[in-house]
ROZA-691255 format. One record per residue: x, y, z of N, C-alpha, C, O, CB in turn; residue number from 1; residue in three letters. Coordinates in Angstrom, 3 decimals, m for minus. Each point is the difference from the previous one (the first is absolute). Last residue first. Glycine has a CB too. Layout:
ROZA-691255
(site (X,Y,Z),(X,Y,Z),(X,Y,Z),(X,Y,Z),(X,Y,Z),NUM,ALA)
...
END
This chain:
ROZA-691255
(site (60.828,m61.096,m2.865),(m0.735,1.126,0.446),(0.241,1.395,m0.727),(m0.621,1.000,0.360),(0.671,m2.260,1.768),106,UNK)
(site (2.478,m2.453,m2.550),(m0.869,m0.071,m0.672),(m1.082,0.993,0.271),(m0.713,0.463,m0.890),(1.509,m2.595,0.639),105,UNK)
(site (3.427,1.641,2.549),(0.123,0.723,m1.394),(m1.219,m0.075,m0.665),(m0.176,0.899,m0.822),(2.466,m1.410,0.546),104,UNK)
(site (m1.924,m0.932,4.405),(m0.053,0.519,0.167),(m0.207,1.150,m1.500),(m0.659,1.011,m0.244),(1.515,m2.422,2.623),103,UNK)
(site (m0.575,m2.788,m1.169),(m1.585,m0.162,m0.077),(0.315,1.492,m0.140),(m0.975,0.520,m0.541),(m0.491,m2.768,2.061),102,UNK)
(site (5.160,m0.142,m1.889),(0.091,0.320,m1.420),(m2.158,0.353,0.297),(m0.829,m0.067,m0.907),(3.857,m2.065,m0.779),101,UNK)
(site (m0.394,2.136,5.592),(0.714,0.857,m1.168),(m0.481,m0.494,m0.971),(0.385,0.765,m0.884),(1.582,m0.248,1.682),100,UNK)
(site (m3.179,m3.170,2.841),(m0.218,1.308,0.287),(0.669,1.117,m1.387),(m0.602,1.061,m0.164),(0.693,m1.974,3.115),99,UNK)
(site (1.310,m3.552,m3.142),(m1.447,0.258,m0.357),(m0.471,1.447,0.313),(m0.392,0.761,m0.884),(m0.053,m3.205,1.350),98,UNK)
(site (4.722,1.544,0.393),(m0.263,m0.298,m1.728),(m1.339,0.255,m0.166),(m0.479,0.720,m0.876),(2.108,m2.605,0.423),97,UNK)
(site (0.296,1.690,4.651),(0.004,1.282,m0.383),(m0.125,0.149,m1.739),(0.086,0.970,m0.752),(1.375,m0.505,3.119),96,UNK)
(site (m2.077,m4.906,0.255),(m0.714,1.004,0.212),(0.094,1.804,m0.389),(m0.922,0.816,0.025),(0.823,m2.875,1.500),95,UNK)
(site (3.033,m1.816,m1.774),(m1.341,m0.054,m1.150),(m0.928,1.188,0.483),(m0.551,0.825,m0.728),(0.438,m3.683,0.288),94,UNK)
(site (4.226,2.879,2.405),(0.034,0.675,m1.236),(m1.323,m0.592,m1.167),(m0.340,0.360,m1.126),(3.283,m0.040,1.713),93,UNK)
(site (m2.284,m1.346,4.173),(m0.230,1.260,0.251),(0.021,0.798,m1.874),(m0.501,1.046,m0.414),(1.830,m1.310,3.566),92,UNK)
(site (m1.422,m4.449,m0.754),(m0.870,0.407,m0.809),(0.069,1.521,m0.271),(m0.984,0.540,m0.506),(m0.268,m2.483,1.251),91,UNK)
(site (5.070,m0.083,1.715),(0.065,m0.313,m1.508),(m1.502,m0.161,m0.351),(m0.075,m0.804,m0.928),(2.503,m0.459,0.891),90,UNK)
(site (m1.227,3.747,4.339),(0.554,0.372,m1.435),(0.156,m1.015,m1.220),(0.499,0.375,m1.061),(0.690,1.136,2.486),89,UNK)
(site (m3.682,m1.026,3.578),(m0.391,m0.273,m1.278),(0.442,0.391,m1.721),(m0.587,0.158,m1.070),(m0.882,m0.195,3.015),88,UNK)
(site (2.851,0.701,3.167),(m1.027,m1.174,m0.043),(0.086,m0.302,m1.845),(0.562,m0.878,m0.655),(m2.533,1.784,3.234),87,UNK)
(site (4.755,2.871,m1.107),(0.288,m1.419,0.724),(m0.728,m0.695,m0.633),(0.484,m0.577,m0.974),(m0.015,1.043,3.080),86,UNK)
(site (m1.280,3.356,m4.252),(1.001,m0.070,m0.042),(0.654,m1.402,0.650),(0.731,m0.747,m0.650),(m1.109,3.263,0.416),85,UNK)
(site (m3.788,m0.716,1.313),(m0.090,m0.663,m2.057),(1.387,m0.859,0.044),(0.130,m1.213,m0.164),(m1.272,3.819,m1.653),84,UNK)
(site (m0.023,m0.439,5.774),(m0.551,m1.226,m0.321),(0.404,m0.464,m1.124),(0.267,m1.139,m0.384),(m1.919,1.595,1.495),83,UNK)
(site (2.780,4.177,m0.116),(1.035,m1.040,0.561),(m0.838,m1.059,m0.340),(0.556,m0.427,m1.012),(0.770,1.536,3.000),82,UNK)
(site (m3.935,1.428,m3.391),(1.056,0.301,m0.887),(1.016,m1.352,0.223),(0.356,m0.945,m0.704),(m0.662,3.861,0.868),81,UNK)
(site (m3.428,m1.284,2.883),(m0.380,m1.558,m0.952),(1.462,0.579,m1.405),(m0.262,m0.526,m1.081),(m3.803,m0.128,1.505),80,UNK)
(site (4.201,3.655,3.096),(0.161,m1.438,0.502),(m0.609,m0.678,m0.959),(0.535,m1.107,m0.061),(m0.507,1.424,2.398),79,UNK)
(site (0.008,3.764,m3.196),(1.584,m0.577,0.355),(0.196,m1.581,0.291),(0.829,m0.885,m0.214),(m0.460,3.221,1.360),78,UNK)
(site (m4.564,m0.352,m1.398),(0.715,m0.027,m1.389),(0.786,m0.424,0.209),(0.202,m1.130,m0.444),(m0.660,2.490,m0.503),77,UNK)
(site (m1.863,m0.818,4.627),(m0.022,m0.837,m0.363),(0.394,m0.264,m1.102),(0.033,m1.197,m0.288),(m1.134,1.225,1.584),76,UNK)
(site (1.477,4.053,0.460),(1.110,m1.048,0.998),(m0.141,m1.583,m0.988),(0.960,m0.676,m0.371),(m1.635,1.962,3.569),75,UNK)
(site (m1.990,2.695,m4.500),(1.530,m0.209,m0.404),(0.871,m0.583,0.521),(1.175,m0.106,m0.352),(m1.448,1.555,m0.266),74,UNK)
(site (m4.445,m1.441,1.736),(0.175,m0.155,m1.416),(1.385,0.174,m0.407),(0.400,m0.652,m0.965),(m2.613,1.398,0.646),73,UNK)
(site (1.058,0.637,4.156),(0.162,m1.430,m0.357),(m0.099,m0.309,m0.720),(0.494,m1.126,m0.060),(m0.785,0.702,1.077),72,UNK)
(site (0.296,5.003,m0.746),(1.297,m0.621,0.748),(m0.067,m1.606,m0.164),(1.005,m0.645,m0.296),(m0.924,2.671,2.211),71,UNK)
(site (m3.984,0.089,m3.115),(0.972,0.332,m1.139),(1.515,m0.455,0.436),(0.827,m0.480,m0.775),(m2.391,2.622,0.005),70,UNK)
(site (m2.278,m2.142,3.570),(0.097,m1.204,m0.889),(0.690,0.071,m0.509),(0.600,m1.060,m0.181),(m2.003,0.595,m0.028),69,UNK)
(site (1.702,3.611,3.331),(0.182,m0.944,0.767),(m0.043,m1.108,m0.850),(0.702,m0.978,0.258),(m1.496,2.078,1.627),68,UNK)
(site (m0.316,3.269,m3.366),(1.624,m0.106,0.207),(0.226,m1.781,0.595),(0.968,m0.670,m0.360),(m0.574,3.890,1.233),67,UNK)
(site (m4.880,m1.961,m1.378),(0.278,0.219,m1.260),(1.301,m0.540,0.067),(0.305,m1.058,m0.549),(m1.763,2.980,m0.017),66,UNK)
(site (m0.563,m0.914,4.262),(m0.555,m1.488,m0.400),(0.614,0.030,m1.530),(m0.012,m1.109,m0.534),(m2.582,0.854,2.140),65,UNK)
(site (3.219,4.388,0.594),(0.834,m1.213,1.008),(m0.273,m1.575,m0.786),(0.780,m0.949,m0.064),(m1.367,2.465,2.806),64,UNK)
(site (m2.153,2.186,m4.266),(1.362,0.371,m0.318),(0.923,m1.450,0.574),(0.565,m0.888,m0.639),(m1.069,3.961,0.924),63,UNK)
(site (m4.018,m2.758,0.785),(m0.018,m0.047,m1.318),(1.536,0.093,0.060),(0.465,m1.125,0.184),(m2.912,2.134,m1.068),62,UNK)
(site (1.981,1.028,4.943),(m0.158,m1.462,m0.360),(m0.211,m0.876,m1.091),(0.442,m1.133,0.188),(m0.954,1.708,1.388),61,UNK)
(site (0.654,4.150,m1.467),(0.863,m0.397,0.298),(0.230,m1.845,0.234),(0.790,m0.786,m0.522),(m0.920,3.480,1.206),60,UNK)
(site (m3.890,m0.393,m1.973),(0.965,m0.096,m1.083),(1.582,m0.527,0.353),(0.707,m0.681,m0.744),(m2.242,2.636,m0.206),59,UNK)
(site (m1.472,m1.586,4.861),(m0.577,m1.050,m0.936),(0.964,0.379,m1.322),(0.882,m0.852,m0.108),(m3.711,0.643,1.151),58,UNK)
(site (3.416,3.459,1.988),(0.143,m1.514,0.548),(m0.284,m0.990,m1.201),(0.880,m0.566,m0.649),(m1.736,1.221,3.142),57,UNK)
(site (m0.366,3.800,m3.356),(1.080,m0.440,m0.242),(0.952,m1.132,0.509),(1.025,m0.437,m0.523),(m1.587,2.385,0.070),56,UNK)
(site (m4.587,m1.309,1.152),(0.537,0.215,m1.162),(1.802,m0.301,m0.358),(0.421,m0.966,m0.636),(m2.644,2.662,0.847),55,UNK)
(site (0.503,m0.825,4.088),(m0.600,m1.806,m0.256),(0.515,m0.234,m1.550),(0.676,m0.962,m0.364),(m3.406,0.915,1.982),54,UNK)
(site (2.814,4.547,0.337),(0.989,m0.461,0.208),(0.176,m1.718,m0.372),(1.010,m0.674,m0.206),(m1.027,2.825,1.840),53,UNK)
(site (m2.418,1.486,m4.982),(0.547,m0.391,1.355),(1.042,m0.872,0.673),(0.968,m0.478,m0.591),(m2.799,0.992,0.364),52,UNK)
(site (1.808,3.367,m3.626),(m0.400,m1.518,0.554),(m0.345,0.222,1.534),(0.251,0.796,0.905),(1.482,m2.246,m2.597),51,UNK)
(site (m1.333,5.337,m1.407),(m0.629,m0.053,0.966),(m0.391,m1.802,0.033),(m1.126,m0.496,0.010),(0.357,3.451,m0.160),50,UNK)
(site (4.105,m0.157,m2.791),(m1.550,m0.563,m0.208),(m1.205,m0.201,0.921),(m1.175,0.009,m0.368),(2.478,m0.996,m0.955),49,UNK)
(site (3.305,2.250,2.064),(m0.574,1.006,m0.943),(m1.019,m0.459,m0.327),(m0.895,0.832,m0.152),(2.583,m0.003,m0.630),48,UNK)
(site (0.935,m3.833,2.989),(m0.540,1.348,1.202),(m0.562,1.234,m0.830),(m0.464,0.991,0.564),(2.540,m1.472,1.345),47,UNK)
(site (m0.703,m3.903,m4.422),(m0.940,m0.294,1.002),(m0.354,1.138,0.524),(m1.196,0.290,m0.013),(1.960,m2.290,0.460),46,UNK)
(site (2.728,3.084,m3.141),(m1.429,m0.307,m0.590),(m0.801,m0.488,1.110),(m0.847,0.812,0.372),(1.636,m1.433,m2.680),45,UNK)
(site (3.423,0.551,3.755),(m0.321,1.380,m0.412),(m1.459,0.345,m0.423),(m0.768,0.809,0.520),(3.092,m0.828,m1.212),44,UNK)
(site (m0.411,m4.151,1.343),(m0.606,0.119,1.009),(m0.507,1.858,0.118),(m0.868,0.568,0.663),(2.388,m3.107,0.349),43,UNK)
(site (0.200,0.032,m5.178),(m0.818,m0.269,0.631),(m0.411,0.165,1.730),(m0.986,m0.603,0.426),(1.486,m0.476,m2.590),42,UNK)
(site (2.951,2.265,0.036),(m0.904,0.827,m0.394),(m0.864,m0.416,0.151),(m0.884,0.826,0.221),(1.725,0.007,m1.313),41,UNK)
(site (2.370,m2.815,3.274),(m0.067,1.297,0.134),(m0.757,0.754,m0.957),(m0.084,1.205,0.233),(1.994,m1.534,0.775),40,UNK)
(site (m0.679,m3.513,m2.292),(m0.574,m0.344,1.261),(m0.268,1.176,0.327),(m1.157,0.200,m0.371),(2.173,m2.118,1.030),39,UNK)
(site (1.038,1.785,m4.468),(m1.664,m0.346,m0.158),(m0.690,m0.183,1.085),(m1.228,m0.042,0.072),(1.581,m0.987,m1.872),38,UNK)
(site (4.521,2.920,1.708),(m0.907,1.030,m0.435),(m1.394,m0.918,m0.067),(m1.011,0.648,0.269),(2.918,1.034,m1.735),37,UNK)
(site (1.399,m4.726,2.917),(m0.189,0.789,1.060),(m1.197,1.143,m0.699),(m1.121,0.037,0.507),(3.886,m0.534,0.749),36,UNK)
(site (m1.467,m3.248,m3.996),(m1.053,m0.397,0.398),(0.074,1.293,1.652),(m0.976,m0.048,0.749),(0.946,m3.200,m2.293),35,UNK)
(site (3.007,4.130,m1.818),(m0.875,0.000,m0.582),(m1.509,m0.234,0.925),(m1.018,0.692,m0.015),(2.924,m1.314,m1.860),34,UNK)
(site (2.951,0.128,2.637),(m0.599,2.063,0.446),(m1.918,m0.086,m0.630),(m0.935,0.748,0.284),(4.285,1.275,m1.395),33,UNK)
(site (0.158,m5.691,0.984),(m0.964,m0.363,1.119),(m0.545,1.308,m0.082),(m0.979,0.308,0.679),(2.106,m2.128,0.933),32,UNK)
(site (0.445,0.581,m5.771),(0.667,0.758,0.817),(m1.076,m0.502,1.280),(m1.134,m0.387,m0.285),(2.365,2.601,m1.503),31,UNK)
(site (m0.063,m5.792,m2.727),(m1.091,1.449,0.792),(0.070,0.293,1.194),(m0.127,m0.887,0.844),(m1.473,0.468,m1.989),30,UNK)
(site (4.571,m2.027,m3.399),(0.099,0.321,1.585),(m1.659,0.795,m0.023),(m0.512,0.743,m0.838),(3.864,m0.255,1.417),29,UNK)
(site (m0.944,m1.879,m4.885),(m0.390,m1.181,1.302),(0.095,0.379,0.708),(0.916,m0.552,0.609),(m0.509,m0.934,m0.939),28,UNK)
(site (0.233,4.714,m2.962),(1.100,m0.349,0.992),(m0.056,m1.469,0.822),(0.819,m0.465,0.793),(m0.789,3.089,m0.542),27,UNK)
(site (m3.246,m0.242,m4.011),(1.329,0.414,m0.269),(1.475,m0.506,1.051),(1.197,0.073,m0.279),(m2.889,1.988,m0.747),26,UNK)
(site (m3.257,m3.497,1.401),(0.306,m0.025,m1.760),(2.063,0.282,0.115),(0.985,m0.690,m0.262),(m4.276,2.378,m0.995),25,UNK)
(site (1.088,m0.840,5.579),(0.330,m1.323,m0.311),(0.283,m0.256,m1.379),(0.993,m0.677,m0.264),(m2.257,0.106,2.043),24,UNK)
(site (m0.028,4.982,m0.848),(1.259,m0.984,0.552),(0.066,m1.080,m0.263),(0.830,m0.327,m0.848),(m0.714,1.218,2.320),23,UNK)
(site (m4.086,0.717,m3.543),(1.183,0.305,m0.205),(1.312,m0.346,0.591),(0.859,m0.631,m0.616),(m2.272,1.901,0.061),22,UNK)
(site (m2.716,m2.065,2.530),(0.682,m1.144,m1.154),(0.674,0.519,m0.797),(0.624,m0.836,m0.653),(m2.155,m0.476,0.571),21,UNK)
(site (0.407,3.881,4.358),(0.873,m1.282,0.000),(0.209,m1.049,m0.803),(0.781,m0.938,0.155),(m1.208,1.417,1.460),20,UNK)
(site (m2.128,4.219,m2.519),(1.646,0.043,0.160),(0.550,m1.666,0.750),(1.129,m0.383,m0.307),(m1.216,3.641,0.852),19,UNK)
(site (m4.070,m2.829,m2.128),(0.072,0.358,m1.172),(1.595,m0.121,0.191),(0.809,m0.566,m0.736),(m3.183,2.054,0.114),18,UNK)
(site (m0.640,m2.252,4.585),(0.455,m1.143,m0.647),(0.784,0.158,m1.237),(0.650,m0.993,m0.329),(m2.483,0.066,1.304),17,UNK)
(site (0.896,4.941,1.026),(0.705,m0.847,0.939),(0.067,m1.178,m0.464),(1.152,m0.431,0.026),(m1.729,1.537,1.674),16,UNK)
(site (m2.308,1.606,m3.700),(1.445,0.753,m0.312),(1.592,m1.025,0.929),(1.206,m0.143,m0.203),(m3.059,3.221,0.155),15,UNK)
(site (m3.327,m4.273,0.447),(0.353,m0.104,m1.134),(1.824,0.428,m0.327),(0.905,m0.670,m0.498),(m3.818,1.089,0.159),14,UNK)
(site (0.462,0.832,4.740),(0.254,m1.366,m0.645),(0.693,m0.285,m1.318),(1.196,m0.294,m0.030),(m3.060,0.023,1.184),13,UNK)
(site (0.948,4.539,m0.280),(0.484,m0.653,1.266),(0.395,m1.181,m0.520),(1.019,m0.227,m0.653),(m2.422,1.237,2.355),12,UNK)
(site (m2.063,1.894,m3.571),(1.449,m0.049,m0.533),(1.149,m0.783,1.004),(1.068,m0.163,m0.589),(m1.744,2.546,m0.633),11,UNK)
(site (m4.289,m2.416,2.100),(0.357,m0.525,m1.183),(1.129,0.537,m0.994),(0.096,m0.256,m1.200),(m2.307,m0.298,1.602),10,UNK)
(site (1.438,1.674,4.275),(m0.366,m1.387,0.482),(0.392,m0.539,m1.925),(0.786,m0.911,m0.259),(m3.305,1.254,3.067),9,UNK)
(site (2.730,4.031,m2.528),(1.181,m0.359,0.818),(m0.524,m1.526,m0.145),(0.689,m0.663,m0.775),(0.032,2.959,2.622),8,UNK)
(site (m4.324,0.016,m3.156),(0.555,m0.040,m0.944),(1.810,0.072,0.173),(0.709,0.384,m0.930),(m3.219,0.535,0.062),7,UNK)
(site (m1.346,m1.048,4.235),(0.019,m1.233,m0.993),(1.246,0.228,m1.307),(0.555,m0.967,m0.522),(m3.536,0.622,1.074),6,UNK)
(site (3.080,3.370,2.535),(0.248,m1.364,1.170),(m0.330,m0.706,m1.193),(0.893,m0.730,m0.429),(m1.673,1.096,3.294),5,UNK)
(site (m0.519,3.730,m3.557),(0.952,m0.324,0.054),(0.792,m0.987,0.583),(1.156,0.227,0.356),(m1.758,1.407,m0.826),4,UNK)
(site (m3.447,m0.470,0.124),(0.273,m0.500,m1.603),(1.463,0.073,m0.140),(0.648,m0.308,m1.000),(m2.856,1.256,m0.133),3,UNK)
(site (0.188,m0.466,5.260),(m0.351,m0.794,m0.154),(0.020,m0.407,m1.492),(m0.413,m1.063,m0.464),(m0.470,1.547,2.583),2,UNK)
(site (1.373,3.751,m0.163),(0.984,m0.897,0.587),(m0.182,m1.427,m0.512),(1.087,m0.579,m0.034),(m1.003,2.037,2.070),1,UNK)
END
């Protein structure tokens, strides 16, 4: 049972990130179906592995702290975007000169 749980735990994933950058490659979209089969297999896997319960708390919380920066991280994009846009549109094109030509040199 237990070479079978690892070897789901290491087709699982992979096949699942393999199919949402394809979508997105091909449609800009990723299906919410995506993050339901990882949640659900991950809790599948938890009860086949024998977590515990502190165990999947804690990844779960890992999880929450993950969604919770990544969300601000995209509120605050938006928002220093709008900044550029009000506050600071006539340094906005030295600045995308420099950032772009540090970029090509790399």
């Amino acid at each position: 049972m237990i070479m079978v749980v690892d070897a789901v735990r290491l087709i699982l994933f992979p096949a699942m990130m393999a199919f949402a950058a394809s979508s997105d490659l091909l449609t800009m979209t990723i299906s919410n179906r995506v993050s339901l089969v990882l949640l659900g297999g991950f809790f599948i896997l938890a009860a086949a592995s024998g977590m515990t319960m502190m165990e999947v708390f804690s990844n779960l919380g890992a999880a929450g702290i993950v969604l919770v920066v990544a969300a601000g991280f995209f509120v605050l994009g938006r928002r220093f975007v709008a900044f550029v846009l009000v506050v600071a549109i006539g340094h906005f094109p030295s600045f995308t000169g420099v950032t772009s030509t540090r970029w090509r040199t790399r």
